[in-house]
C-alpha positions in Angstrom: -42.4 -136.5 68.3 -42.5 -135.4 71.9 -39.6 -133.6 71.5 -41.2 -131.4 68.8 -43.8 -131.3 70.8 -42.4 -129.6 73.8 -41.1 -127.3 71.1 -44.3 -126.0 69.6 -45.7 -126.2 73.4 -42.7 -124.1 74.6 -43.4 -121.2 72.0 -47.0 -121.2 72.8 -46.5 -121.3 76.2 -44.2 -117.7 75.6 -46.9 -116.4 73.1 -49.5 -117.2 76.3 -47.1 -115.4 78.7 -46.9 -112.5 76.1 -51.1 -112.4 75.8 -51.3 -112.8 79.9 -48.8 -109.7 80.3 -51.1 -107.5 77.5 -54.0 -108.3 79.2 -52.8 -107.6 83.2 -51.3 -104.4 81.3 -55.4 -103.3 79.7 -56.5 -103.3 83.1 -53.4 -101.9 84.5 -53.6 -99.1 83.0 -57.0 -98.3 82.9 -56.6 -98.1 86.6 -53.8 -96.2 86.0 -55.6 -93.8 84.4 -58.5 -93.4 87.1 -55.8 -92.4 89.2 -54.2 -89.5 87.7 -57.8 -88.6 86.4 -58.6 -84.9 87.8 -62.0 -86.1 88.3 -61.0 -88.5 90.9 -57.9 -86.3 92.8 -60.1 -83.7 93.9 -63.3 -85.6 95.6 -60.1 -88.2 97.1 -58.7 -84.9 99.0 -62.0 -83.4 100.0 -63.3 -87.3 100.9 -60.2 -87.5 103.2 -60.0 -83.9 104.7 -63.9 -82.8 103.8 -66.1 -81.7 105.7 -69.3 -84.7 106.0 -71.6 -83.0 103.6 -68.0 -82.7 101.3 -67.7 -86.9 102.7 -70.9 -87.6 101.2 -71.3 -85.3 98.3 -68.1 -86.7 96.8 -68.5 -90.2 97.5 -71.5 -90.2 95.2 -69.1 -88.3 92.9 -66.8 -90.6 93.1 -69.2 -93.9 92.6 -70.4 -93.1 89.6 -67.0 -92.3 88.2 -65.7 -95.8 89.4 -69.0 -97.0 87.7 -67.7 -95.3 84.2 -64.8 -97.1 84.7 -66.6 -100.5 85.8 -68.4 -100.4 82.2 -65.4 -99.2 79.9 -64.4 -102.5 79.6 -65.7 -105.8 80.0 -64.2 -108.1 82.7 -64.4 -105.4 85.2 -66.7 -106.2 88.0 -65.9 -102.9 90.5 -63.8 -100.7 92.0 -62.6 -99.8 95.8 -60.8 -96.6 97.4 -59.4 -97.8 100.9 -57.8 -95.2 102.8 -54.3 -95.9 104.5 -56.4 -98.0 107.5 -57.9 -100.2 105.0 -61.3 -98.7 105.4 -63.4 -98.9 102.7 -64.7 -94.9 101.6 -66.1 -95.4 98.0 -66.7 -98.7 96.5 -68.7 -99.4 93.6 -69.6 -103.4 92.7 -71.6 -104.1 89.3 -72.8 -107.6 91.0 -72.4 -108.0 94.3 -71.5 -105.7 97.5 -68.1 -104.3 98.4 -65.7 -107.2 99.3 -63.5 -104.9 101.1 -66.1 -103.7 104.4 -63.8 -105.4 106.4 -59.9 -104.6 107.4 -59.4 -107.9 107.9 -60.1 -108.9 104.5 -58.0 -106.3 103.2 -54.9 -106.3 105.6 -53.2 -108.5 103.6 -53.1 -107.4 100.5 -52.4 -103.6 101.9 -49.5 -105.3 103.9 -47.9 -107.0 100.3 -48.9 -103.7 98.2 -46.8 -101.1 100.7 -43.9 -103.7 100.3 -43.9 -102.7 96.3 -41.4 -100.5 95.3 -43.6 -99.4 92.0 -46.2 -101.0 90.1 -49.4 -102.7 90.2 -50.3 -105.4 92.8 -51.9 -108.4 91.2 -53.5 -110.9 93.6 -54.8 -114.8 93.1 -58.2 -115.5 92.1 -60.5 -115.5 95.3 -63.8 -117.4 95.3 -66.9 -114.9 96.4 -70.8 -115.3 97.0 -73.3 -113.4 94.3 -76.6 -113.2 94.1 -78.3 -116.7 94.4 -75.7 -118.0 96.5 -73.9 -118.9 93.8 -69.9 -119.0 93.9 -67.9 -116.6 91.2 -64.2 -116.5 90.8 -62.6 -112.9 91.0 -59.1 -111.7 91.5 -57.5 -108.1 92.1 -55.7 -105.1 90.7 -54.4 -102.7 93.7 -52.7 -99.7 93.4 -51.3 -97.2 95.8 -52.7 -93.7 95.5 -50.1 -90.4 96.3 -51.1 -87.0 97.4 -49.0 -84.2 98.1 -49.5 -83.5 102.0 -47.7 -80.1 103.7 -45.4 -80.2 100.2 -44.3 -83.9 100.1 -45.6 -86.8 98.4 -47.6 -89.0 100.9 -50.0 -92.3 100.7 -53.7 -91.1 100.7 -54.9 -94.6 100.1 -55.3 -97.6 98.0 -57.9 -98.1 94.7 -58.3 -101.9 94.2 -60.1 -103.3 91.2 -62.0 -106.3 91.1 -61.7 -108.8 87.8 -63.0 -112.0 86.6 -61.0 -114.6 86.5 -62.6 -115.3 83.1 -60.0 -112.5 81.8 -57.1 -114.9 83.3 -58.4 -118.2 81.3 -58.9 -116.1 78.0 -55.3 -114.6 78.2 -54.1 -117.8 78.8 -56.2 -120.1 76.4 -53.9 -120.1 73.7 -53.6 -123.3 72.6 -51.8 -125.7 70.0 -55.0 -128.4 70.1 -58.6 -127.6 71.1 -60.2 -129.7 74.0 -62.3 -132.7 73.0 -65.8 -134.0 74.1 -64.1 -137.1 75.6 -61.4 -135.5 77.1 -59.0 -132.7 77.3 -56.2 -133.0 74.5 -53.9 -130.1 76.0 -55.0 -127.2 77.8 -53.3 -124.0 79.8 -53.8 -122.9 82.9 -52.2 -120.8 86.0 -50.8 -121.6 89.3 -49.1 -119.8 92.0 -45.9 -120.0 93.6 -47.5 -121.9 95.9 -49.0 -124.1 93.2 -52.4 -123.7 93.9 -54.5 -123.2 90.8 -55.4 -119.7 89.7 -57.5 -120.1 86.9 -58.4 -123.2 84.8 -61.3 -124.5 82.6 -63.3 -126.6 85.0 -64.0 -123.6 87.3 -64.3 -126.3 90.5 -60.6 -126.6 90.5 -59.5 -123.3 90.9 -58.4 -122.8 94.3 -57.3 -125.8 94.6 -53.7 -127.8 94.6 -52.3 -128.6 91.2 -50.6 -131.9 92.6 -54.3 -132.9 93.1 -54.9 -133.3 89.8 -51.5 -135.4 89.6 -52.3 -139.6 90.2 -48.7 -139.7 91.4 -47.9 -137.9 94.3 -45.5 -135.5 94.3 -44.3 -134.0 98.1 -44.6 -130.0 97.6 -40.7 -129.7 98.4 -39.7 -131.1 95.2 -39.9 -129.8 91.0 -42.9 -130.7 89.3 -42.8 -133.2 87.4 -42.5 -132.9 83.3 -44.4 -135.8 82.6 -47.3 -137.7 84.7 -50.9 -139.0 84.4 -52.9 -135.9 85.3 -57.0 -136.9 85.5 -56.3 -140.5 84.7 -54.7 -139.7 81.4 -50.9 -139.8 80.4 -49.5 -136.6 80.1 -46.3 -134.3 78.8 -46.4 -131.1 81.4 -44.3 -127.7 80.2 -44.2 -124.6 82.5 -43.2 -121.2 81.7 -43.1 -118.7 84.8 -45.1 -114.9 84.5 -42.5 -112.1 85.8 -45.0 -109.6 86.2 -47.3 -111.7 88.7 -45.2 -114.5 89.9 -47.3 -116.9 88.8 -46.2 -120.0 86.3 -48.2 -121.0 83.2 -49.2 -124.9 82.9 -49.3 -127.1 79.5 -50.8 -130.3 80.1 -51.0 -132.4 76.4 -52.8 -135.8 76.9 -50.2 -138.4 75.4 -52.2 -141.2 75.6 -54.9 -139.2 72.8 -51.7 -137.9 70.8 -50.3 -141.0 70.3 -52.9 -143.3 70.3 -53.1 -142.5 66.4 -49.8 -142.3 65.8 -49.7 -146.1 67.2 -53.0 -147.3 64.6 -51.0 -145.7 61.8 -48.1 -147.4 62.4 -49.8 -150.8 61.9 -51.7 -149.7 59.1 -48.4 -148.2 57.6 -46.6 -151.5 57.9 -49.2 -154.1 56.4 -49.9 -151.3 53.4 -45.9 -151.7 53.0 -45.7 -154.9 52.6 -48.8 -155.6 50.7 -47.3 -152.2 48.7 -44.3 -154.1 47.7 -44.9 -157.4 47.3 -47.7 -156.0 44.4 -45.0 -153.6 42.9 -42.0 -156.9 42.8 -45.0 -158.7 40.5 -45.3 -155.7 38.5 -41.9 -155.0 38.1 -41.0 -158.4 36.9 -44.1 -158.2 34.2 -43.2 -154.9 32.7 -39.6 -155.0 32.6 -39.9 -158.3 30.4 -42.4 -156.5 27.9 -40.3 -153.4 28.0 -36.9 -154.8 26.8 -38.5 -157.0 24.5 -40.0 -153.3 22.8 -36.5 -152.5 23.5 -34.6 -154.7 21.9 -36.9 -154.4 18.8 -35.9 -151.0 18.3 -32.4 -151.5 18.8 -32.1 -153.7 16.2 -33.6 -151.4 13.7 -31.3 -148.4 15.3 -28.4 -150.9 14.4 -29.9 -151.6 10.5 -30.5 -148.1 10.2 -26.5 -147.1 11.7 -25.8 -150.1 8.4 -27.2 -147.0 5.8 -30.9 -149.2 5.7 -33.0 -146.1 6.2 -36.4 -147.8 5.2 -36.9 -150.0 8.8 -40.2 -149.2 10.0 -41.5 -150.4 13.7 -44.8 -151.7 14.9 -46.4 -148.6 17.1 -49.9 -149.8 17.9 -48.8 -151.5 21.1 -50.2 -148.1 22.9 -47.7 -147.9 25.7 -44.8 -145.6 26.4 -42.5 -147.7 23.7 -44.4 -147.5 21.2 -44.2 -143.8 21.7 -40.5 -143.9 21.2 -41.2 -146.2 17.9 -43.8 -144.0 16.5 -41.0 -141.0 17.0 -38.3 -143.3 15.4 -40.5 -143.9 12.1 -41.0 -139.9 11.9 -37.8 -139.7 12.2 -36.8 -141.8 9.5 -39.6 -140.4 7.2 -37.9 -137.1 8.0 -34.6 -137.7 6.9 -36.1 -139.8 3.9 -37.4 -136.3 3.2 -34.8 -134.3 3.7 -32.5 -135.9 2.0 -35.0 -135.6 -1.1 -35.7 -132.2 -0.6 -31.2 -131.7 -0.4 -30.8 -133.1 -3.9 -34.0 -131.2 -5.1 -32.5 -127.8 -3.3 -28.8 -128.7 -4.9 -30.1 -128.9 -8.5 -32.1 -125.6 -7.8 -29.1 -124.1 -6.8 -27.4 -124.8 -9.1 -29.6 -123.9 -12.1 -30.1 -120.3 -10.0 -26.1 -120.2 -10.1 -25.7 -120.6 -13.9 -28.9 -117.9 -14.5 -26.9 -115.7 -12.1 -24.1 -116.0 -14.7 -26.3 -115.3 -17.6 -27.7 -112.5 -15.7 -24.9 -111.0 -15.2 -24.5 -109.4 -18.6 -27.9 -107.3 -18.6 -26.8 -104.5 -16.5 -23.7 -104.0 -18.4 -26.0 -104.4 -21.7 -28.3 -101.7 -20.4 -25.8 -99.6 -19.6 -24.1 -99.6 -22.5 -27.1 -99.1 -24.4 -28.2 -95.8 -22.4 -24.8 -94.2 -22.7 -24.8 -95.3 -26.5 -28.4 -93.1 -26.7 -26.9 -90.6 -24.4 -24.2 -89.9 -27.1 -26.8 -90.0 -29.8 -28.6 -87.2 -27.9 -25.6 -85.3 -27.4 -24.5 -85.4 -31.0 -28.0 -84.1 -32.0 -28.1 -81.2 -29.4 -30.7 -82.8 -27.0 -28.6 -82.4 -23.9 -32.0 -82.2 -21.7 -32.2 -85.6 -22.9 -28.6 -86.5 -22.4 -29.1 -85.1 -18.9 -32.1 -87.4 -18.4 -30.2 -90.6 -19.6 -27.0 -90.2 -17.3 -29.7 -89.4 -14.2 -31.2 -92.7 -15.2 -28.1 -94.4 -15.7 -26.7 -93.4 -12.2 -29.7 -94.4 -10.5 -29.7 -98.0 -12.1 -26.6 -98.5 -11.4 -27.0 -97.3 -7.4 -29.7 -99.2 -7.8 -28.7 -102.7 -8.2 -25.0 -102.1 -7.0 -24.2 -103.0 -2.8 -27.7 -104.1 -2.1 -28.8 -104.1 1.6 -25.6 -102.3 2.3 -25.4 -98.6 4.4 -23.9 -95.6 2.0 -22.8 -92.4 3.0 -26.1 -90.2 3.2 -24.5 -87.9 0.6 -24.5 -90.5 -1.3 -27.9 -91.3 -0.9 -28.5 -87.5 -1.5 -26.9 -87.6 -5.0 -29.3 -90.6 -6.1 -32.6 -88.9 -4.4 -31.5 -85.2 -6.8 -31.5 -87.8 -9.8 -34.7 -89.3 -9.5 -36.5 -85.7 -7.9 -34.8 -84.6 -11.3 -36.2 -87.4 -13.8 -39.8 -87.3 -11.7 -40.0 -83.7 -12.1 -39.8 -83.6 -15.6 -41.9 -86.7 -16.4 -44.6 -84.1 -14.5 -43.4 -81.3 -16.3 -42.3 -79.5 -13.8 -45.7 -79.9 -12.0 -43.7 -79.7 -8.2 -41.0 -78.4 -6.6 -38.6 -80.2 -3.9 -36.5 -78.9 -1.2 -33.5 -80.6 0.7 -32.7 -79.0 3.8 -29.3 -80.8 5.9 -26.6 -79.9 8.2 -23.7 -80.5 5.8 -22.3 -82.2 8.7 -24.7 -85.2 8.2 -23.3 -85.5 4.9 -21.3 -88.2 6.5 -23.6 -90.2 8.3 -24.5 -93.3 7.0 -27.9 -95.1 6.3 -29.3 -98.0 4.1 -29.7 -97.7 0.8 -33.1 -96.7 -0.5 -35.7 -96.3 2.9 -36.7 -93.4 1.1 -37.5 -93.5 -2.3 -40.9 -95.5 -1.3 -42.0 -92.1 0.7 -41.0 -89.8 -2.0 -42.4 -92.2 -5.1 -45.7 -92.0 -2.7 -45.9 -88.8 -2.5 -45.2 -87.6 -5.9 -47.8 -90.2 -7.7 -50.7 -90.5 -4.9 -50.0 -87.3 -3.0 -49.7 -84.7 -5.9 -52.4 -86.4 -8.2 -54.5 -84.1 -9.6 -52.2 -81.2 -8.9 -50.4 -79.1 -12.2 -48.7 -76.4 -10.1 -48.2 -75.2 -6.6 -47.2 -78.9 -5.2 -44.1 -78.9 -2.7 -42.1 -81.2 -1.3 -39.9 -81.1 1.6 -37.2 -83.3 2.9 -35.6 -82.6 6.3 -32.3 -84.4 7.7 -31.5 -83.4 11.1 -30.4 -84.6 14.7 -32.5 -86.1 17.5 -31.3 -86.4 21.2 -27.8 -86.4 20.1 -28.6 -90.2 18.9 -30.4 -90.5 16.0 -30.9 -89.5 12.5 -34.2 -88.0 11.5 -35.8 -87.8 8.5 -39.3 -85.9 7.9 -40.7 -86.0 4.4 -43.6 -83.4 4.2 -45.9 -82.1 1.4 -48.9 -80.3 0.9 -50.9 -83.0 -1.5 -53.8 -84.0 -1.5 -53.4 -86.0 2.3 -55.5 -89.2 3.5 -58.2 -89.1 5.4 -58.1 -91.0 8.8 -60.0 -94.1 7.3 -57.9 -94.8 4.3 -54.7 -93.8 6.7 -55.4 -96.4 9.2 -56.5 -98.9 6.7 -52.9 -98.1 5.0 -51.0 -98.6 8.7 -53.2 -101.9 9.4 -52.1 -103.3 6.3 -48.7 -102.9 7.0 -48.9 -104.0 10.7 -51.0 -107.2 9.0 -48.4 -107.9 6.0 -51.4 -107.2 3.5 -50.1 -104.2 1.1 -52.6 -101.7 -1.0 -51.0 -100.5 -4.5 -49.3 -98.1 -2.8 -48.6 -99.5 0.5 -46.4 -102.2 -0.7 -42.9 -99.8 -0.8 -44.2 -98.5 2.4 -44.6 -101.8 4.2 -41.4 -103.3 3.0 -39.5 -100.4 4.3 -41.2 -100.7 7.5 -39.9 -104.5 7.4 -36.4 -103.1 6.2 -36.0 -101.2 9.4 -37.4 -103.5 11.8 -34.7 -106.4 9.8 -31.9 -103.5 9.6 -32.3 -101.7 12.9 -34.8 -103.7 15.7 -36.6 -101.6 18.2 -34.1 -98.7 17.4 -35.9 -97.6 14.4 -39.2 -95.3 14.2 -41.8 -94.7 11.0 -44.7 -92.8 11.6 -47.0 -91.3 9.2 -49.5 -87.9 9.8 -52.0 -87.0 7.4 -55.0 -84.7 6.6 -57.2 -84.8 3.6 -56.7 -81.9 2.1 -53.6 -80.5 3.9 -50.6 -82.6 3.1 -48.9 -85.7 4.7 -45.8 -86.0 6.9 -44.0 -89.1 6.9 -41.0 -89.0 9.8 -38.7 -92.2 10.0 -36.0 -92.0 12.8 -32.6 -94.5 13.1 -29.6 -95.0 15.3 -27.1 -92.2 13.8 -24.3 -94.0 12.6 -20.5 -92.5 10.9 -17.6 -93.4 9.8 -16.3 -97.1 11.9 -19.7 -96.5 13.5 -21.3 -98.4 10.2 
């Protein structure tokens, strides 16, 4: 535990460092930019080398630009220009009065701020007097400012701001616990390399020596400890230094009030245990003897029903998990009870459909036999129209009912289609005309037998009703995307409107056929069963115009089939 501990403190400690250097930085720069702000290098020059109306025109200039600054961000409680003597020029203070009136006060921190290469100078939190007498923690942001002086770069002075510390215990309040009414759980604070306390939460302390707030005494020469009893509690210390200021962030988690807890659980944990598992031994022996008694029940009816005894039946009304398994077992043997009935019942059928498939098998012949027998009656008596209308007939009987649910060659397919155009148009008496328009090339593609004939049958019955002459009827086979086969059946009938359209496409879609929408719909289901998602039917139609049915499929040839 305390080593995850100091784990999670250790990354919080570097997320702190991380928010304390973003923070400095804010304020940092914001001084940064006063500096190279044009509004501030002119008045420093004519401050410095003015005359004393320039001294004191400029130095009001100057005060209310530091006051801009002052109230662009909160935290800020003023700003100083020193010049290189450490005299204060302009100074600006949003509480109390310049704390830099006096080159004492501001020797030292001139003194450490030339001895920086670059950069900012970032002091320790000072305590000072505001209004009221009351005390208030600051701390300081200094940097140098340059000039150019008879064409080289020279010091003209120093611009300090002044901060509260409450900016410091913000940045560094990250925490992995928040501090409790009856004591501090873990908290973050600073100290310096000198380990006096730069900012913390009881406001008191700062200033002060961290080994203070140690029970044990540690001498100053030697590391701080990692773990000690810090304000009468038992602690676990981590430090991470700051690069940028030289200060070290402090985690001090309260053991005794992490632990303390843990310690109750523990107890807790154990007598549940045992109490736990001296209840589950008393179950387990109770169950286990009612479960293998169920178990040994349906074992023995397993090993009458393994002996050809299918008729065992178990008890299932015990309402436990067994009987679940006995309740499935009498299903079971209900269901093969069943099945084996329903075998013999579908053996018999099969075999009474077998021996009608034999007697069956003579009609075709029988028909055809008969046609050609009146086709030679017509011929002998000059009807050759007839004889022409019986062999059409013939041929598409015999195409009919021969390769079912097998692909032909679509000149095939073609031949049948001329035949019953042919024997449609003159039941009509020549009331249409129809038109075939292919690529002899897709002559040898292949397709299922008779998608079409529901289309053209459709079209010629419910589409030309009505109509005497003038009715035409096209058929296009072409190519589409170098893929598939399509095949657009278009004529100028009568059409659909849109309401008996979609109620024709709904029953399809719904398995509910019109009169006429049964061919349709089972060609729709041929092509779904023949082709999948491959195939494509659509249907367009206007009352009064004509309809255009278009079905597309995967173009298949030759080994392709």
């Amino acid at each position: 535990m305390k080593t995850k501990i100091n784990e999670l403190v250790t990354y919080n400690l570097i997320q702190t460092n991380k928010n304390l250097d973003a923070s400095l930085s804010e304020y940092d720069d914001t001084l940064y930019q006063l500096i190279v702000d044009k509004d501030f290098i002119r008045p420093i020059e004519k401050l410095l080398h003015g005359t004393d109306f320039d001294k004191l025109f400029y130095s009001e200039a100057l005060q209310k630009l530091f006051s801009g600054y002052s109230n662009s961000k909160e935290g800020i409680r003023g700003i100083t220009f020193l010049d290189n003597n450490g005299d204060s020029l302009v100074s600006y203070d949003k509480i109390i009065g310049s704390p830099w009136n006096s080159k004492k006060d501001a020797a030292p921190y001139l003194l450490k701020l030339n001895n920086l290469q670059q950069g900012p100078l970032i002091t320790v939190t000072e305590r000072v007097k505001v209004d009221g007498g009351k005390d208030d923690n600051v701390f300081h942001i200094a940097r140098k400012v340059f000039g150019i002086s008879s064409g080289q770069l020279e010091i003209m002075g120093y611009l300090i701001m002044d901060l509260d510390e409450s900016i410091l215990s913000k940045a560094s309040s990250i925490s992995l616990m928040d501090n409790q009414a009856d004591g501090i759980t873990s908290v973050n604070f600073l100290i310096d390399a000198t380990r006096n306390i730069v900012s913390f939460p009881e406001k008191k302390k700062i200033g002060t020596s961290f080994l203070n707030l140690l029970n044990t005494k540690v001498p100053s020469s030697e590391n701080l400890p990692q773990q000690a009893v810090v304000m009468g509690q038992s602690s676990i210390i981590n430090y991470y230094p700051n690069e940028q200021t030289g200060w070290t962030i402090v985690n001090v988690t309260s053991e005794d009030k992490m632990f303390s807890e843990i310690y109750s659980m523990q107890k807790i944990n154990i007598w549940t245990a045992i109490a736990v598992f001296s209840f589950s031994i008393l179950l387990i022996i109770y169950f286990s003897g009612l479960l293998t008694q169920s178990i040994r029940k349906i074992v023995n009816a397993m090993q009458l029903a393994e002996q050809g005894n299918l008729n065992v039946k178990l008890e299932d009304n015990a309402g436990d998990e067994i009987s679940i398994i006995a309740s499935s077992y009498n299903k079971m043997m209900t269901t093969i009870n069943e099945l084996m009935e329903e075998t013999k019942i579908a053996v018999q059928k099969q075999k009474e459909s077998e021996i009608r498939s034999l007697e069956a098998q003579i009609n075709p012949h029988f028909l055809y036999n008969t046609l050609d027998s009146i086709n030679w009656m017509a011929i002998d008596k000059d009807e050759h129209e007839i004889s022409r209308m019986l062999k059409g007939l013939a041929l598409i009987l015999r195409y009919s009912v021969s390769y079912s649910n097998q692909m032909v060659l679509l000149a095939q397919e073609l031949e049948w289609l001329e035949q019953y155009l042919f024997l449609q148009k003159n039941r009509f008496n020549d009331a249409f005309q129809y038109y075939i328009h292919i690529d002899p090339v897709l002559k040898e593609a292949k397709i299922y037998k008779l998608l079409l004939q529901p289309f053209v049958e459709n079209t010629i019955i419910h589409g030309f009703a009505g109509m005497k002459t003038g009715a035409e009827l096209h058929i296009h086979f072409f190519i589409l995307n170098e893929s598939f086969l399509c095949v657009e059946i278009e004529d100028n009938g009568c059409g659909m409107d849109e309401t008996v359209l979609k109620g024709m496409m709904e029953s399809e879609t719904k398995g509910t056929a019109t009169s006429f929408g049964i061919g349709v719909r089972n060609v729709m289901e041929r092509l779904q069963l023949y082709y999948g998602d491959q195939a494509h039917c659509s249907i367009e139609s206007t009352w009064g115009q004509g309809t255009k049915v278009s079905i597309i499929v995967p173009l298949l040839k030759g080994g392709n089939a």
